[in-house]
MISE-468254 format. One record per atom (N, C-alpha, C): chain; atom name; x, y, z negated. Coordinates in pm, 1 decimal. Layout:
BEGIN
+-------+------+----------+----------+----------+
: chain : name :     east :    north :       up :
+-------+------+----------+----------+----------+
:     A :   CA :        X :        Y :        Z :
...
+-------+------+----------+----------+----------+
***
This chain:
BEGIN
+-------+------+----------+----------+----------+
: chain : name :     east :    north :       up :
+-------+------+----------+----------+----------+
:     A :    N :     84.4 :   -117.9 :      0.0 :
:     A :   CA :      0.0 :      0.0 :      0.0 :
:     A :    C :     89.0 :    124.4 :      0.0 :
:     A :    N :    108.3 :    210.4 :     81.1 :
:     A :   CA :    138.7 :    335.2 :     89.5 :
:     A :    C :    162.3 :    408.9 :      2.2 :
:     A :    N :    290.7 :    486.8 :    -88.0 :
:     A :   CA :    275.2 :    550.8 :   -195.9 :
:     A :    C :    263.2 :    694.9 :   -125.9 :
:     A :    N :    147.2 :    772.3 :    -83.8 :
:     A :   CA :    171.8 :    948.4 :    -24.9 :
:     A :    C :    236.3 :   1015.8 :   -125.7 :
:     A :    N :    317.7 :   1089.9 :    -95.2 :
:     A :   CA :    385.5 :   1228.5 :   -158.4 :
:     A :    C :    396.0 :   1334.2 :   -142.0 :
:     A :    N :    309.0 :   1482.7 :   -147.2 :
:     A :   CA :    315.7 :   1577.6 :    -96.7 :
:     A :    C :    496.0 :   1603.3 :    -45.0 :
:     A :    N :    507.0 :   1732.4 :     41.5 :
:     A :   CA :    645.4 :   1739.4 :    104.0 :
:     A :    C :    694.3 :   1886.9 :    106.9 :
:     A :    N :    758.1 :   2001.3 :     94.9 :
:     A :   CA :    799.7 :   2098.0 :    185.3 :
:     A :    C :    889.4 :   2078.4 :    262.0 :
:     A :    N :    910.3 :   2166.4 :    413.2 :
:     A :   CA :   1020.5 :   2109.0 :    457.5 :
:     A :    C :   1054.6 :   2230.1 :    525.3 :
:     A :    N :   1152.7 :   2265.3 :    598.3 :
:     A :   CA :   1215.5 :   2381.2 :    681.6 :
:     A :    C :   1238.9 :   2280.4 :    814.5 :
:     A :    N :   1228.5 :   2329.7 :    924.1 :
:     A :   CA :   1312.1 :   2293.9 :   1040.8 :
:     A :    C :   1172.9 :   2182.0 :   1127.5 :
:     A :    N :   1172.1 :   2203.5 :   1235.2 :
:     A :   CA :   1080.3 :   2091.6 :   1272.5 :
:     A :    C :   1080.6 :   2042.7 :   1449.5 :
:     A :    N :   1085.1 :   1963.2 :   1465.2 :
:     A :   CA :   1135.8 :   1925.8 :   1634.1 :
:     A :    C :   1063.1 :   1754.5 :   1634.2 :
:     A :    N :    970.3 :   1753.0 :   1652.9 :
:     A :   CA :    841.4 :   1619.5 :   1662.9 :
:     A :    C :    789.0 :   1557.6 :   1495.9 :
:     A :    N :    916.2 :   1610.0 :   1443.7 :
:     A :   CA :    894.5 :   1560.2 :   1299.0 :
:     A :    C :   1002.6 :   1651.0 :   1182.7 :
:     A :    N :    941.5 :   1691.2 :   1069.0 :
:     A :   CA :   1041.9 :   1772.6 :    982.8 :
:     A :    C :   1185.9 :   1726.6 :    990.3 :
:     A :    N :   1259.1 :   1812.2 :    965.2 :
:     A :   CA :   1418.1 :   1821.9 :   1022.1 :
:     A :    C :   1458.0 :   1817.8 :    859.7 :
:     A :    N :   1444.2 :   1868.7 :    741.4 :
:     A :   CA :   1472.6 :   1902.0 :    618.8 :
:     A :    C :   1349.0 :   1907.3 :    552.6 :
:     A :    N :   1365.8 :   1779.0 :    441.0 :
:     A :   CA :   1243.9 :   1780.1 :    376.3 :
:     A :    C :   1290.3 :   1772.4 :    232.8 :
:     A :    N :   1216.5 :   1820.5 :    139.5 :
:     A :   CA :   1259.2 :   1827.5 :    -33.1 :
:     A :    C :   1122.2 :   1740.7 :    -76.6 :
:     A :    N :   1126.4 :   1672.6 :   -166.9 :
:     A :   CA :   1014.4 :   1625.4 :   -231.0 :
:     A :    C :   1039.8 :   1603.6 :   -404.4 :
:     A :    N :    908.4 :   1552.9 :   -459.2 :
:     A :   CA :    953.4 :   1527.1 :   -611.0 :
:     A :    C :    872.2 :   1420.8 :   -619.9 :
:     A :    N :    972.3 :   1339.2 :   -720.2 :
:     A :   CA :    901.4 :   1220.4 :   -714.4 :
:     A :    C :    808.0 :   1243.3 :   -845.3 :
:     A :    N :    706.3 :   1119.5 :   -929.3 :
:     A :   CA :    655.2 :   1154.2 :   -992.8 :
:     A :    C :    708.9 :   1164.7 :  -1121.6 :
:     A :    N :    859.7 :   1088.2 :  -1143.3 :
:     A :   CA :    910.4 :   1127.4 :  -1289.5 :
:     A :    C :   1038.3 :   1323.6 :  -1286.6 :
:     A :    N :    981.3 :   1325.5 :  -1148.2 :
:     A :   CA :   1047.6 :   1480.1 :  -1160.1 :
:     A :    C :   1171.7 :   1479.7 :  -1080.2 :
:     A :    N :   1180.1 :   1344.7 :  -1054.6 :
:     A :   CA :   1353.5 :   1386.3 :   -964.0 :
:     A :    C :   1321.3 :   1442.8 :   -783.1 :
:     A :    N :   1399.2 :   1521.9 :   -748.2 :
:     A :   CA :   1390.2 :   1576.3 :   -640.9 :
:     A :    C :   1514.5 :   1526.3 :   -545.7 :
:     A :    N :   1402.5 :   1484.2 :   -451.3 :
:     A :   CA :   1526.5 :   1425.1 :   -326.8 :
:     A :    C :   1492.0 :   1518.0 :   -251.0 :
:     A :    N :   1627.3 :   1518.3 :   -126.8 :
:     A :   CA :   1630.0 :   1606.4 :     -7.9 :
:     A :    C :   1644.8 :   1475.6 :    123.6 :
:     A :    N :   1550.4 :   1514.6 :    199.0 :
:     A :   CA :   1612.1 :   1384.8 :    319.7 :
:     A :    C :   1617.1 :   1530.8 :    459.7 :
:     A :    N :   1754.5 :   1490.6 :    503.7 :
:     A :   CA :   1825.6 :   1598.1 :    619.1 :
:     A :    C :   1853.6 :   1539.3 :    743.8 :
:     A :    N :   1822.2 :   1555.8 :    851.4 :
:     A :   CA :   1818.6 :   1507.0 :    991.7 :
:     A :    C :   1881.8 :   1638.1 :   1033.5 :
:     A :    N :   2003.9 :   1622.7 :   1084.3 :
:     A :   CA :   2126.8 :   1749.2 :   1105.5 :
:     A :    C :   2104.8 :   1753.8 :   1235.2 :
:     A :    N :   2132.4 :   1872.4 :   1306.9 :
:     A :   CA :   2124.7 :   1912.1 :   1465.0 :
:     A :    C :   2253.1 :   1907.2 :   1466.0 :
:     A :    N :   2317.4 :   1831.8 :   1587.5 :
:     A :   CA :   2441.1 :   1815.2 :   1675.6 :
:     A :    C :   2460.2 :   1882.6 :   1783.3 :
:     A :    N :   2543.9 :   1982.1 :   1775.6 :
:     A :   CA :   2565.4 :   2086.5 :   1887.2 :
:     A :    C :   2622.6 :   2029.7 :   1984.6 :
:     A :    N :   2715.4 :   1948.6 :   1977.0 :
:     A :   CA :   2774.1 :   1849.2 :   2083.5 :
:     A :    C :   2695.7 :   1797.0 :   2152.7 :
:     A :    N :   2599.5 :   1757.1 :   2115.3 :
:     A :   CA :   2490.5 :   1640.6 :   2162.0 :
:     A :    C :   2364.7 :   1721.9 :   2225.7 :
:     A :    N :   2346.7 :   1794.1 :   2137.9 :
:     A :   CA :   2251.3 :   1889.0 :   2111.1 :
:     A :    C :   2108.4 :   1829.0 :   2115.8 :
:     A :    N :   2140.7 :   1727.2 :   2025.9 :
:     A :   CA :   1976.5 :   1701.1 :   1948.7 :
:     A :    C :   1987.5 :   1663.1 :   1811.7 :
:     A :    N :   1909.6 :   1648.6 :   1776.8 :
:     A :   CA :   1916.6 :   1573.8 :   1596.4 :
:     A :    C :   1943.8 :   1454.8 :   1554.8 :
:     A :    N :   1964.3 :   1409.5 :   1467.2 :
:     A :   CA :   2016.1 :   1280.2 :   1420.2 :
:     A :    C :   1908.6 :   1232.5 :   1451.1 :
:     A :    N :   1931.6 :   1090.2 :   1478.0 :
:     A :   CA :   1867.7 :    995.8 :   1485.5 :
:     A :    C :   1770.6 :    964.3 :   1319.5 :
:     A :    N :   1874.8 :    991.2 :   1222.2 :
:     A :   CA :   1829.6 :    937.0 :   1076.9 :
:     A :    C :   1841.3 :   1044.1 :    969.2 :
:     A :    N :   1768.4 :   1017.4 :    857.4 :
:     A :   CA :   1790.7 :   1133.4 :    746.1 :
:     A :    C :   1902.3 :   1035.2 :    687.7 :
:     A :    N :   1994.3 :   1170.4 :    625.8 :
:     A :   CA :   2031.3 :   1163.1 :    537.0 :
:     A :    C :   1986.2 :   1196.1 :    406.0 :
:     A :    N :   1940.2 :   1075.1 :    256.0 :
:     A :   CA :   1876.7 :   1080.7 :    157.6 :
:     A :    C :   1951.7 :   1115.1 :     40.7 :
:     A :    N :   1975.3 :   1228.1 :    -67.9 :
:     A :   CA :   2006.0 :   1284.3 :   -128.4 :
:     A :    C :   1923.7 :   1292.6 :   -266.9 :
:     A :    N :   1969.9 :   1276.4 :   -400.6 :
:     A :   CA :   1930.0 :   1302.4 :   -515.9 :
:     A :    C :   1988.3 :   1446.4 :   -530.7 :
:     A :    N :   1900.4 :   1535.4 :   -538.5 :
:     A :   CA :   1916.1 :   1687.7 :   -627.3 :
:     A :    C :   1922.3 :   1695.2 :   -753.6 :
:     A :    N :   2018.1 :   1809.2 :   -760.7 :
:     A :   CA :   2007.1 :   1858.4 :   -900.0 :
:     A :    C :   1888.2 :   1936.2 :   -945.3 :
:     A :    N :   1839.1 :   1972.3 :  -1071.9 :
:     A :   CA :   1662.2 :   2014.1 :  -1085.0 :
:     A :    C :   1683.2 :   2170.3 :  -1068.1 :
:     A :    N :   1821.4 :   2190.9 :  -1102.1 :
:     A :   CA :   1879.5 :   2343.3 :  -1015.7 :
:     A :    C :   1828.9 :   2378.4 :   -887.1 :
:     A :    N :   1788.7 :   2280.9 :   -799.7 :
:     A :   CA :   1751.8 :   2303.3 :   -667.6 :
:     A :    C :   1644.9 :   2365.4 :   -606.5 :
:     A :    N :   1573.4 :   2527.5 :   -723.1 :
:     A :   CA :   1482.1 :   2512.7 :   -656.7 :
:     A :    C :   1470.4 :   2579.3 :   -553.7 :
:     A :    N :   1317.1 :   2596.5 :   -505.1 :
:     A :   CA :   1292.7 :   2606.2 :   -309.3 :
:     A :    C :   1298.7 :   2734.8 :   -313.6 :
:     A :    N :   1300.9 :   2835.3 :   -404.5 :
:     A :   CA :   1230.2 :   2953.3 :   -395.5 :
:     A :    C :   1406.7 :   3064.7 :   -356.9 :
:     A :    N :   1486.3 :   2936.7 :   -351.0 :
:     A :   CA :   1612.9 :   2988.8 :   -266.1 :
:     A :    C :   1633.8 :   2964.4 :   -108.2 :
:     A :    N :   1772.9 :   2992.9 :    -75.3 :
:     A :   CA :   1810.9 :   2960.6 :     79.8 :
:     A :    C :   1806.6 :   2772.7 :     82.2 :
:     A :    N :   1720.9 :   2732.0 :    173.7 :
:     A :   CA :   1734.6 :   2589.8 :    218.6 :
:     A :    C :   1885.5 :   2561.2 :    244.9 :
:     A :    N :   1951.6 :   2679.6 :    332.3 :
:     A :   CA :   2076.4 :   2648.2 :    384.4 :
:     A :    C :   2186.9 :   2587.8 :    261.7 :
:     A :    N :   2134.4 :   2604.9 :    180.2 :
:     A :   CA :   2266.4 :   2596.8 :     58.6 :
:     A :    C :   2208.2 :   2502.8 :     -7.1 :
:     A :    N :   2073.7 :   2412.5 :     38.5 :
:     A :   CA :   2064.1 :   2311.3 :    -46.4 :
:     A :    C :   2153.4 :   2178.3 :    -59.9 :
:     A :    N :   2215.3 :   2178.8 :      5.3 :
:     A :   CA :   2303.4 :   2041.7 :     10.1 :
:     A :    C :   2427.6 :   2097.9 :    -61.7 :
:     A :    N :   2477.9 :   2198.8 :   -154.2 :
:     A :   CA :   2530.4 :   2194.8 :   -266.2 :
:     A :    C :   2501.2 :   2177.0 :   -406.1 :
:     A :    N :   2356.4 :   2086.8 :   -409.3 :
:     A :   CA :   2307.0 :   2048.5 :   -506.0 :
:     A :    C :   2302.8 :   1911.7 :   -503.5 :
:     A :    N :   2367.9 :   1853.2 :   -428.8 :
:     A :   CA :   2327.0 :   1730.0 :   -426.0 :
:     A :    C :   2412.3 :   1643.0 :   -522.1 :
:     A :    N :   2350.0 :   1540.5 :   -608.2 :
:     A :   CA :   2425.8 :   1488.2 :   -703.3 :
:     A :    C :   2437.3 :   1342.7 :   -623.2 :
:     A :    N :   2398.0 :   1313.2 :   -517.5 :
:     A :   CA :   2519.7 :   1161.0 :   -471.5 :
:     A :    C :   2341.7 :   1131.4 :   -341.2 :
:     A :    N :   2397.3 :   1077.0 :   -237.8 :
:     A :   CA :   2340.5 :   1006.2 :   -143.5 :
:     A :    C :   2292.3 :    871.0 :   -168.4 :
:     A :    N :   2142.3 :    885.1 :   -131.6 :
:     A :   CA :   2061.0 :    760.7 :   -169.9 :
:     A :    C :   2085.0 :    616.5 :   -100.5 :
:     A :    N :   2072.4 :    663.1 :     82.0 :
:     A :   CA :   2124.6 :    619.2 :    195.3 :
:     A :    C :   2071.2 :    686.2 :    316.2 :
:     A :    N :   2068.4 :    602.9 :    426.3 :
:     A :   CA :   2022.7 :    669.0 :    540.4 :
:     A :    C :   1894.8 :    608.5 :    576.4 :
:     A :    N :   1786.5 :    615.0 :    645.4 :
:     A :   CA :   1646.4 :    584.0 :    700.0 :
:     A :    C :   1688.8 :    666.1 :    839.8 :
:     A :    N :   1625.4 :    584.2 :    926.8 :
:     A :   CA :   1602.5 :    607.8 :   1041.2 :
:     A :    C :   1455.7 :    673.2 :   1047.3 :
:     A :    N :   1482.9 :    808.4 :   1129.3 :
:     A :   CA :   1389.6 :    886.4 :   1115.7 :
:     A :    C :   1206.7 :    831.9 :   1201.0 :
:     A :    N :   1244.0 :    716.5 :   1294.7 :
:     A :   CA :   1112.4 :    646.1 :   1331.6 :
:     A :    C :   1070.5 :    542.0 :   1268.7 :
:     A :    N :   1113.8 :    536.1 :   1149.5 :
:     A :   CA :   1119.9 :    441.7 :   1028.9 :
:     A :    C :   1032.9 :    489.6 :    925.3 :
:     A :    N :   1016.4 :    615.2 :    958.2 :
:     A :   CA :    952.8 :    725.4 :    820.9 :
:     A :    C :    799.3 :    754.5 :    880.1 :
:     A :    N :    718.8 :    715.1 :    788.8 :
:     A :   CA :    555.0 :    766.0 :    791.7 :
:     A :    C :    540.5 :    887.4 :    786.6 :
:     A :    N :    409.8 :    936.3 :    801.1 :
:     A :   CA :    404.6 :   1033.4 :    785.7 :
:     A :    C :    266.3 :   1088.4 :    791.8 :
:     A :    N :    173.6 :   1174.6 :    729.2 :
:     A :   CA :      7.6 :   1164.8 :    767.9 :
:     A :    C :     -1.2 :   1233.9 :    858.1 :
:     A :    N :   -132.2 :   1237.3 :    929.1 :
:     A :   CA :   -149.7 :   1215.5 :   1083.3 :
:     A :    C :   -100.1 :   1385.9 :   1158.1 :
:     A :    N :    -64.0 :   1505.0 :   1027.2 :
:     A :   CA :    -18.4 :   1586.9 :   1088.5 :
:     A :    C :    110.7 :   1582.9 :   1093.5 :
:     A :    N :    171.0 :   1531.3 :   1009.0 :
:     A :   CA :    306.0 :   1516.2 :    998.7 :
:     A :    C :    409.7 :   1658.0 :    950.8 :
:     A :    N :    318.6 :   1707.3 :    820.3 :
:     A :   CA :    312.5 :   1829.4 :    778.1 :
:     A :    C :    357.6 :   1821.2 :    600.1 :
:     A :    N :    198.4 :   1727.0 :    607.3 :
:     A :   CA :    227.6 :   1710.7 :    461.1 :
:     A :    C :    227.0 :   1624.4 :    324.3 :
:     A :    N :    285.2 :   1511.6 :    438.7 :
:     A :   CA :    287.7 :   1355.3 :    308.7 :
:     A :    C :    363.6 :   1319.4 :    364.1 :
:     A :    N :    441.3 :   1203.4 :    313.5 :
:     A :   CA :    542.2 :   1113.2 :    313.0 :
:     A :    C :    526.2 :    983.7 :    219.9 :
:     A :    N :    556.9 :    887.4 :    311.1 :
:     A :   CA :    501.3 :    738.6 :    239.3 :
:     A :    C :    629.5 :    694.7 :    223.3 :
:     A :    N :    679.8 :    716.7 :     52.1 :
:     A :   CA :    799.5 :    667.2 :    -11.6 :
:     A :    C :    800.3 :    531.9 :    -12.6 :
:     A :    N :    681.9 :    469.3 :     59.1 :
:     A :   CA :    782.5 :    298.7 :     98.1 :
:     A :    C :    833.6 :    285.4 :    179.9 :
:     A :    N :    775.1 :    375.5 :    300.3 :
:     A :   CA :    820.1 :    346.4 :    405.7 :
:     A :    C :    998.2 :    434.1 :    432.4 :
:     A :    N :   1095.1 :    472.1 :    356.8 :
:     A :   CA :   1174.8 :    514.2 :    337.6 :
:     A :    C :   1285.7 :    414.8 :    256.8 :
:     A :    N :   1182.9 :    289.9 :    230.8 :
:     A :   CA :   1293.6 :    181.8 :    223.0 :
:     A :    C :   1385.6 :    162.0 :    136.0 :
:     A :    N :   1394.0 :    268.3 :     39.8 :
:     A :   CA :   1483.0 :    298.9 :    -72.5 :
:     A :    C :   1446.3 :    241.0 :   -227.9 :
:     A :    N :   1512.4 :    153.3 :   -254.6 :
:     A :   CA :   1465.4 :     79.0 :   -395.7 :
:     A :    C :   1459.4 :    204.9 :   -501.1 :
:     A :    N :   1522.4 :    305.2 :   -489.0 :
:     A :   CA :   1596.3 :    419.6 :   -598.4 :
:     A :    C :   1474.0 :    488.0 :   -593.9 :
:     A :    N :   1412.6 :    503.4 :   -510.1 :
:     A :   CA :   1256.2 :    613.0 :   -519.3 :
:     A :    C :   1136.4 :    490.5 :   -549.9 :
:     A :    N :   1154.1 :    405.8 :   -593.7 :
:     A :   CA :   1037.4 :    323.3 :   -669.8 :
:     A :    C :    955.4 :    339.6 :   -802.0 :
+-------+------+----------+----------+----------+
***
């Protein structure tokens, strides 16, 4: 069964590019799908991040990844649910990560 999680996110190209969430005991992950100028498209996958509770939104997104207290892993970004706008939930099973259980 689907766990939904509300989401904010910055950045968006078929699906959020930078997303912050909180889980329900309060910890805040960041999952980041980086644009490649070389390539010049986005990662294929997020990169999954535990934040510090320092992290909050009401700063620059750009500087959120100096809060990060250690990488969860990676999810492939067509791997990740999402509700039917793809705006504002996220189904933390489908992210595959034992650590957000």
């Amino acid at each position: 069964m689907p766990r939904w999680t509300p989401f904010s996110y910055r950045g968006y190209y078929d699906v959020p590019r930078v997303i912050v969430l909180v889980l329900a005991d309060g910890r805040r992950i960041l999952l980041e799908s980086r644009f490649d100028e070389v390539v010049d498209q986005y990662d294929d996958y997020y990169d999954v991040y535990l934040l510090l509770d320092e992290a909050a939104l009401d700063g620059s997104w750009e500087r959120l990844a100096e809060y990060t207290l250690e990488i969860l892993g990676r999810v492939a970004v067509v791997d990740v649910r999402f509700d039917s706008t793809r705006r504002d939930e996220i189904d933390l099973d489908s992210l595959g990560l034992p650590e957000l259980a």
